[in-house]
BALUM-656289 format. One record per residue: residue in three letters; x, y, z of N, C-alpha, C, O in turn. Coordinates in steps of 0.05 Angstrom, whole numbers, padded with zeros to 5 digits, always signed. Layout:
! BALUM-656289
ALAXYZXYZXYZXYZ...
//
This chain:
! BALUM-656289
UNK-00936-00755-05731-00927-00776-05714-00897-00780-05714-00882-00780-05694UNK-00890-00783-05737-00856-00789-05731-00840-00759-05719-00820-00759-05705UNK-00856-00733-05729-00830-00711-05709-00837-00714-05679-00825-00702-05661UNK-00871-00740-05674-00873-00737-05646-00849-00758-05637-00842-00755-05614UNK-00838-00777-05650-00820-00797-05642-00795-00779-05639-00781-00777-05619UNK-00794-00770-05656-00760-00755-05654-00754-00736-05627-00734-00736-05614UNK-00780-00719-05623-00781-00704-05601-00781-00726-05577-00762-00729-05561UNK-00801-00738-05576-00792-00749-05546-00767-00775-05555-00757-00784-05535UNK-00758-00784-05574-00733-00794-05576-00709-00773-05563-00689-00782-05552UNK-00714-00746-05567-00688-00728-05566-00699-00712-05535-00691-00690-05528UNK-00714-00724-05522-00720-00712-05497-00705-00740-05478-00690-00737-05459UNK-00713-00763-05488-00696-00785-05470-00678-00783-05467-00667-00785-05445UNK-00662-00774-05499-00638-00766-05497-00623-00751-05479-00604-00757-05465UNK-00637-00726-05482-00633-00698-05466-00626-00710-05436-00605-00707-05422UNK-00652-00726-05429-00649-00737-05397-00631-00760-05392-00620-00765-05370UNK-00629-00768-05405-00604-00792-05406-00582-00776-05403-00574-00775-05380UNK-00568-00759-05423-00547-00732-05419-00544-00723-05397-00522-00717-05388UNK-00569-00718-05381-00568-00691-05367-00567-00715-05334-00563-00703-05313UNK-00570-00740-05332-00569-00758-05313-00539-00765-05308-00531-00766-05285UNK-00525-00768-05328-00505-00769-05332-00486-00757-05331-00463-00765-05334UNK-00495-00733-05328-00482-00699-05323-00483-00701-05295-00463-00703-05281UNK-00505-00700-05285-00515-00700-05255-00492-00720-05233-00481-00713-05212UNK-00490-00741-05243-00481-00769-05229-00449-00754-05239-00435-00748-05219UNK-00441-00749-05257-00402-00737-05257-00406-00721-05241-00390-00724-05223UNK-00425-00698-05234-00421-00680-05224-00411-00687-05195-00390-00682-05182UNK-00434-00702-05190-00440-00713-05162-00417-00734-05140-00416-00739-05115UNK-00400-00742-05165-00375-00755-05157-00352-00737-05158-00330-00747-05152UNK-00354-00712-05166-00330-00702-05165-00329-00689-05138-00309-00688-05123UNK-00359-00678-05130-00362-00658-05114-00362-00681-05087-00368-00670-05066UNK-00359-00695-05086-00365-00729-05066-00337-00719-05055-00329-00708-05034UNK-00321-00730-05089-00287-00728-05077-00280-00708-05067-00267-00713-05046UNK-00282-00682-05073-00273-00661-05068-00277-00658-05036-00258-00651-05023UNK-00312-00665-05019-00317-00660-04998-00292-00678-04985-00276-00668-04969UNK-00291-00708-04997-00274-00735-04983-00255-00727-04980-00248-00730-04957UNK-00239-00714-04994-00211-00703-04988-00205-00685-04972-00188-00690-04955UNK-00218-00659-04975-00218-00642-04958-00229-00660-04924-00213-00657-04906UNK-00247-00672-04919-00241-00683-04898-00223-00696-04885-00221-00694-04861UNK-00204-00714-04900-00184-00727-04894-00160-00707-04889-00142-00711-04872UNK-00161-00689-04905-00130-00665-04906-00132-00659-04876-00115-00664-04858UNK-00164-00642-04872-00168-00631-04841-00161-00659-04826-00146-00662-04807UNK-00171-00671-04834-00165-00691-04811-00133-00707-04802-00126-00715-04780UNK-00114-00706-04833-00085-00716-04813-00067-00684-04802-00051-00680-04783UNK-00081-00661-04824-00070-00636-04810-00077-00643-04780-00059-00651-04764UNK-00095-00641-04775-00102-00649-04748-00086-00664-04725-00078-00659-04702UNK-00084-00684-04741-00066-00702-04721-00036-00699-04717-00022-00705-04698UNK-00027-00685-04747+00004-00685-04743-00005-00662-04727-00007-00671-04704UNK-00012-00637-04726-00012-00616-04705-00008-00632-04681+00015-00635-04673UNK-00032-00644-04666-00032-00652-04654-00011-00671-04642-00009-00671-04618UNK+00002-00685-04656+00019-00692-04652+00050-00682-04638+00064-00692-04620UNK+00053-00662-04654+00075-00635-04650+00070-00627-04626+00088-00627-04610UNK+00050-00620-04619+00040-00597-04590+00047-00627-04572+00064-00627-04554UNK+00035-00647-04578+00040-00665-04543+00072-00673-04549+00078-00690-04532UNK+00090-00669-04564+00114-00677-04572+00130-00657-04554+00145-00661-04535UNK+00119-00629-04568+00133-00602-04551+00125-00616-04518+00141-00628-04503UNK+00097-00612-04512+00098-00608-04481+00105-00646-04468+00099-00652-04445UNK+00110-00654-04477+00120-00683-04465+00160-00671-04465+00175-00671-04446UNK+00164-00663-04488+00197-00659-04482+00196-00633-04468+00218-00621-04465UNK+00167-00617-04455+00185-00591-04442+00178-00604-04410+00186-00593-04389UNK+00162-00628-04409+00165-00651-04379+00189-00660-04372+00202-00657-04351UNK+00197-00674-04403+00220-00681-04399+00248-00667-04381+00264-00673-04363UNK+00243-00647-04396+00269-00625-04387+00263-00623-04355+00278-00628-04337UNK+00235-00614-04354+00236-00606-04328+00236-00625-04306+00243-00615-04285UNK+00230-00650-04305+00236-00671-04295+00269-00683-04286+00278-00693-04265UNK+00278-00678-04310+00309-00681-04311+00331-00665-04292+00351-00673-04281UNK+00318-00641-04293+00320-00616-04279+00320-00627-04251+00340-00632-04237UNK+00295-00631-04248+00290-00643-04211+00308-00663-04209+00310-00671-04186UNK+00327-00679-04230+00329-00699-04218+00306-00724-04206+00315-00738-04188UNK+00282-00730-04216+00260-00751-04211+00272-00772-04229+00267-00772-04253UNK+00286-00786-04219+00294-00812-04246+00268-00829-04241+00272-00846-04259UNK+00249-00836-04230+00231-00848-04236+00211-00848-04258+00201-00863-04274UNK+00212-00812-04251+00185-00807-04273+00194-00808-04302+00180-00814-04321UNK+00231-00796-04301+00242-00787-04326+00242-00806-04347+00242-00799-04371UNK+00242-00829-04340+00239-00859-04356+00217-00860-04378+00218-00864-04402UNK+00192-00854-04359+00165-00849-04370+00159-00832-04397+00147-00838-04418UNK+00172-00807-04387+00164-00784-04393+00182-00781-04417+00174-00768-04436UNK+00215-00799-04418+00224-00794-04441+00210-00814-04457+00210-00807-04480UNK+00197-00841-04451+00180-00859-04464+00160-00852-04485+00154-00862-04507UNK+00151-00832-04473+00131-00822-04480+00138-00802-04504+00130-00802-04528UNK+00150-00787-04493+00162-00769-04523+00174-00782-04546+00162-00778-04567UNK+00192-00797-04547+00196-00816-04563+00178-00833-04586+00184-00835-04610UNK+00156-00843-04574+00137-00852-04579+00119-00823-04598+00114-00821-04622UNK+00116-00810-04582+00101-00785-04592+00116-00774-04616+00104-00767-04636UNK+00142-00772-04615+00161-00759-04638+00154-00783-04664+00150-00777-04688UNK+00154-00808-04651+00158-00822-04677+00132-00828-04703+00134-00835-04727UNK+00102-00822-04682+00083-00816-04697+00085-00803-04725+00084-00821-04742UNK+00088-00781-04735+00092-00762-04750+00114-00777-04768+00107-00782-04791UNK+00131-00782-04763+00152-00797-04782+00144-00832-04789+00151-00844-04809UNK+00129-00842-04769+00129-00875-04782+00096-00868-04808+00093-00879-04830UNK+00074-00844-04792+00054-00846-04805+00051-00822-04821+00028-00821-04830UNK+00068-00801-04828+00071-00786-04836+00049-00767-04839+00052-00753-04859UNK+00035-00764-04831+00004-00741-04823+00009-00725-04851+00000-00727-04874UNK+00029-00708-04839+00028-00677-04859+00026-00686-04897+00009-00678-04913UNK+00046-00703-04901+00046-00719-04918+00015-00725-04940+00007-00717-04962UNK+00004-00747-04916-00024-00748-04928-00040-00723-04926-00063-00722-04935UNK-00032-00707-04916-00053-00684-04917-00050-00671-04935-00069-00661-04947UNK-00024-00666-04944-00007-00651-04969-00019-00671-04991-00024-00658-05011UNK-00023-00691-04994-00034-00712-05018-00063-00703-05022-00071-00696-05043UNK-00080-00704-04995-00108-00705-05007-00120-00673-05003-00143-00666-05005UNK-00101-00660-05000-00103-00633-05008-00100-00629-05032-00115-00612-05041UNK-00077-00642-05054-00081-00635-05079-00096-00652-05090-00104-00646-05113UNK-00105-00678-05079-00138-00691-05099-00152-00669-05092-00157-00661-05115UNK-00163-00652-05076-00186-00638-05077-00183-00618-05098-00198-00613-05117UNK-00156-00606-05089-00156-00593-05120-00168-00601-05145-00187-00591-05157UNK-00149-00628-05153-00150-00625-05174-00183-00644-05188-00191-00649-05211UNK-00193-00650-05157-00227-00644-05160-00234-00630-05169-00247-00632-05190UNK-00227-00605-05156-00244-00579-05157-00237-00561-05177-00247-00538-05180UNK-00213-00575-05195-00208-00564-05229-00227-00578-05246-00238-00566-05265UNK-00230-00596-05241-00247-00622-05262-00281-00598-05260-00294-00587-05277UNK-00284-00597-05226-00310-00587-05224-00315-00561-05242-00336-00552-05251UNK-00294-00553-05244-00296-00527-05253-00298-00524-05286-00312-00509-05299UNK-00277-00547-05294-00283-00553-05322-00306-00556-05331-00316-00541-05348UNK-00322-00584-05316-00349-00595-05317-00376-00561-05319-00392-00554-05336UNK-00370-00551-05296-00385-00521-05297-00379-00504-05333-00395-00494-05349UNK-00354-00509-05333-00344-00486-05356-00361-00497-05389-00364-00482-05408UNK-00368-00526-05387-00366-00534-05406-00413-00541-05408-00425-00560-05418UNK-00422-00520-05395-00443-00514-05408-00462-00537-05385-00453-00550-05366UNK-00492-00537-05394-00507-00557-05385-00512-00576-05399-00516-00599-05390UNK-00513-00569-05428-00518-00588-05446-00489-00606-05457-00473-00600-05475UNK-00489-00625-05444-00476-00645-05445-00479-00656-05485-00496-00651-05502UNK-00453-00670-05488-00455-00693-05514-00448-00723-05497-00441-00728-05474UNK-00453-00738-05515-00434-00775-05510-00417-00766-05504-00413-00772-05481UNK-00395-00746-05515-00365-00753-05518-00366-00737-05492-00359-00749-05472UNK-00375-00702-05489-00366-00699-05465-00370-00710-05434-00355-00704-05415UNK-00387-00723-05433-00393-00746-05421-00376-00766-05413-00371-00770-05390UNK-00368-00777-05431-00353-00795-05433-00322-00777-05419-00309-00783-05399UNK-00316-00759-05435-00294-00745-05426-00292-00739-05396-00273-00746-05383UNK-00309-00728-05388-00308-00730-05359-00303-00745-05342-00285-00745-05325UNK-00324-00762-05348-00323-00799-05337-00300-00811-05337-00293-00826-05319UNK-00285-00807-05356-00254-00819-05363-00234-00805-05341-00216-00819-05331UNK-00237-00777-05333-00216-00752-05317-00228-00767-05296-00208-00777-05286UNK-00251-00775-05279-00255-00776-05252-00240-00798-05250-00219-00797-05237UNK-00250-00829-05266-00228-00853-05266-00201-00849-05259-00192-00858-05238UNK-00186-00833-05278-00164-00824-05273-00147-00814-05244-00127-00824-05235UNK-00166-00786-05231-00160-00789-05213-00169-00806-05196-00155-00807-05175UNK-00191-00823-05196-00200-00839-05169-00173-00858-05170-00163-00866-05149UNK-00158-00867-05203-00136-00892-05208-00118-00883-05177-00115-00898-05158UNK-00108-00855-05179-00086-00850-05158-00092-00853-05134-00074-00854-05118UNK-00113-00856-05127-00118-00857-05095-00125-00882-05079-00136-00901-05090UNK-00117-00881-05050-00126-00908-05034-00150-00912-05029-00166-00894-05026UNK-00155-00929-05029-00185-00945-05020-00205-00926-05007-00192-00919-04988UNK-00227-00914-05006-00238-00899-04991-00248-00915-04961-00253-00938-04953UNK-00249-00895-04954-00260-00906-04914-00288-00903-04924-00296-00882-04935UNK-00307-00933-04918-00332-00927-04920-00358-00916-04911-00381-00915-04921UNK-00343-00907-04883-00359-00890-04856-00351-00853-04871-00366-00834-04873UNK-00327-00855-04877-00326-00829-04880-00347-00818-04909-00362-00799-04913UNK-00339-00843-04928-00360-00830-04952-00382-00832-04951-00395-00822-04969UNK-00399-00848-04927-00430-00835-04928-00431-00821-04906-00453-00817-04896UNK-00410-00811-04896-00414-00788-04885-00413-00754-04898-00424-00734-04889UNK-00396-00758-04923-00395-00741-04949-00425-00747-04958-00442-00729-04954UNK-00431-00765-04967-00460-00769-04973-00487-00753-04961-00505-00741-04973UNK-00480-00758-04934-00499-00744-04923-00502-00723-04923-00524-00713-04922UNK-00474-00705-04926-00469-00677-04927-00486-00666-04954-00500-00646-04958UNK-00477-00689-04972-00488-00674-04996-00521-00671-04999-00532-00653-05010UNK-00534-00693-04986-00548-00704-04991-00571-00678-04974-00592-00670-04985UNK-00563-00672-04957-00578-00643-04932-00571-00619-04954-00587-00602-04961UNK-00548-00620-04964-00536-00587-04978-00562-00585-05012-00571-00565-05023UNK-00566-00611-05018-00580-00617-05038-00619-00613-05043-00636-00615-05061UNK-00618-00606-05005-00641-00606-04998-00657-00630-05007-00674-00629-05025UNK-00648-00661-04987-00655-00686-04992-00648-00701-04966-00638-00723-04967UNK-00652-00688-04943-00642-00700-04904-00649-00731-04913-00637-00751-04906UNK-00670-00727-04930-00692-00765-04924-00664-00785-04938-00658-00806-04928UNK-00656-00777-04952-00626-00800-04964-00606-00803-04950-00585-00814-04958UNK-00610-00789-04921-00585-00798-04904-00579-00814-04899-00596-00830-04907UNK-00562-00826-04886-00564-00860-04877-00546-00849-04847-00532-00829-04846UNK-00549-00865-04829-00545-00847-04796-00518-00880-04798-00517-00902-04810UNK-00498-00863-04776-00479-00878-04778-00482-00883-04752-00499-00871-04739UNK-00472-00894-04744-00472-00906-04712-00450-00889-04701-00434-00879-04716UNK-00448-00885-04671-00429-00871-04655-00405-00878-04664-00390-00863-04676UNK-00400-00904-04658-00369-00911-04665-00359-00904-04696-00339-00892-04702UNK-00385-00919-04717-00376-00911-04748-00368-00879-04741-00344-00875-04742UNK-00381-00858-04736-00379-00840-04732-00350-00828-04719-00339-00808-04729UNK-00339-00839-04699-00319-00832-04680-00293-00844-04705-00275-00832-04718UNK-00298-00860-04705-00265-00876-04726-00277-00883-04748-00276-00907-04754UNK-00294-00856-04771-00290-00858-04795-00262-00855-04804-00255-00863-04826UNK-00250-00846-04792-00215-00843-04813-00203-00858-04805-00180-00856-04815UNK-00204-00882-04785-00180-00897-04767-00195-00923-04782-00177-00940-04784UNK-00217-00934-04791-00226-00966-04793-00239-00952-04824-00249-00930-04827UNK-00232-00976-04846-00260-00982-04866-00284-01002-04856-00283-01027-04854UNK-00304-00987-04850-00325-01000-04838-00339-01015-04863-00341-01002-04883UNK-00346-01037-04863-00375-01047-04881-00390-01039-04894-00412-01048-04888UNK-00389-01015-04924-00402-01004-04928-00432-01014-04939-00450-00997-04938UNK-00436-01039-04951-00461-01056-04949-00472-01057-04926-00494-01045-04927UNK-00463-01070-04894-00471-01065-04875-00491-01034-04869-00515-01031-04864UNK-00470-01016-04873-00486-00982-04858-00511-00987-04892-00535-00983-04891UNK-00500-00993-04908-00519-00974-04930-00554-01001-04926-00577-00997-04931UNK-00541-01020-04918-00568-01038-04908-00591-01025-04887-00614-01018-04893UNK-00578-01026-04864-00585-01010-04844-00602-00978-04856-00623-00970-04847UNK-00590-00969-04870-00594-00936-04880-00622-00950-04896-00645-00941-04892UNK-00617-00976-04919-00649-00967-04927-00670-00988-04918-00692-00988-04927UNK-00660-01007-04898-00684-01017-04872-00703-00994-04861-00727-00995-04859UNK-00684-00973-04854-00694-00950-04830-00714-00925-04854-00735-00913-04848UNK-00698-00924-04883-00722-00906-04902-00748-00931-04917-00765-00928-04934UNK-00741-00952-04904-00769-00973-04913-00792-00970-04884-00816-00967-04887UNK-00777-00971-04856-00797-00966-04837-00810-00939-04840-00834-00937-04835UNK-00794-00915-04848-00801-00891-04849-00823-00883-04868-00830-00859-04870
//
């Protein structure tokens, strides 16, 4: 009787460990997705930004050219405006930032891999302490964008049923608004209680 206590004492354990392993894992690889979406996403925009910058000042020119002082008003308005994007909100910047959180996600992940399945308290704990760390440096997360990481993981995990569906708009300006994330995650398990 008592090596039957010890055994399933040291099997709770095991699962307690190995839950706990699972859930670090699962936040690093969260961040790692979160970042890498945000990087693509201000790369994106400062690009974008640059290209309507170029072809608004090659209007410019050519406008100037004709001589149209009506339009040229506009058109230098407009570039101006467009130039100053990139410098008041600095795109490349944040993309250059949450390009190296993913990294240095995707060192932790690698550590976490290197360092076996069988977990202790301490390495546990050790981990737990590195994700804190980096989550300390970073801004607030957008709450549309991380259950939209969620979801990703949640299909890659072979688990579609834990998705939670975002609405068009959550969807359209996950990176521009922090949406309600109680709100979407309400909604998400109303719709797996009808289901």
């Amino acid at each position: 009787m008592p090596a039957e206590r010890d055994e399933q004492a040291e099997s709770a354990r095991y699962e307690y460990l190995w839950d706990r392993r699972c859930k670090t894992i699962y936040r690093i690889r969260l961040s790692v997705l979160y970042h890498l979406k945000r990087e693509r996403f201000f790369d994106t925009v400062d690009k974008t930004c640059s290209m309507l910058t170029a072809v608004a000042a090659t209007t410019a020119v050519g406008v100037i050219l004709k001589e149209n002082h009506a339009v040229d008003v506009y058109v230098a308005a407009g570039t101006a405006v467009l130039a100053l994007v990139p410098l008041v909100f600095a795109p490349a910047d944040k993309a250059r930032k949450h390009g190296q959180a993913a990294a240095e996600f995707r060192r932790l992940l690698a550590d976490c891999e290197r360092s076996g399945e069988r977990w202790t308290e301490a390495v546990c704990d050790q981990f737990a302490g590195q994700v804190l760390e980096l989550e300390a440096t970073e801004p607030a997360p957008l709450a549309a964008l991380v259950i939209d990481c969620q979801n990703q993981l949640a299909i890659a995990n072979g688990k579609p049923e834990e998705r939670v569906r975002l609405t068009v708009v959550e969807r359209w300006f996950k990176h521009w608004w922090d949406f309600d994330a109680s709100a979407i995650e309400a909604r998400g398990h109303r719709a797996r209680q009808r289901a």
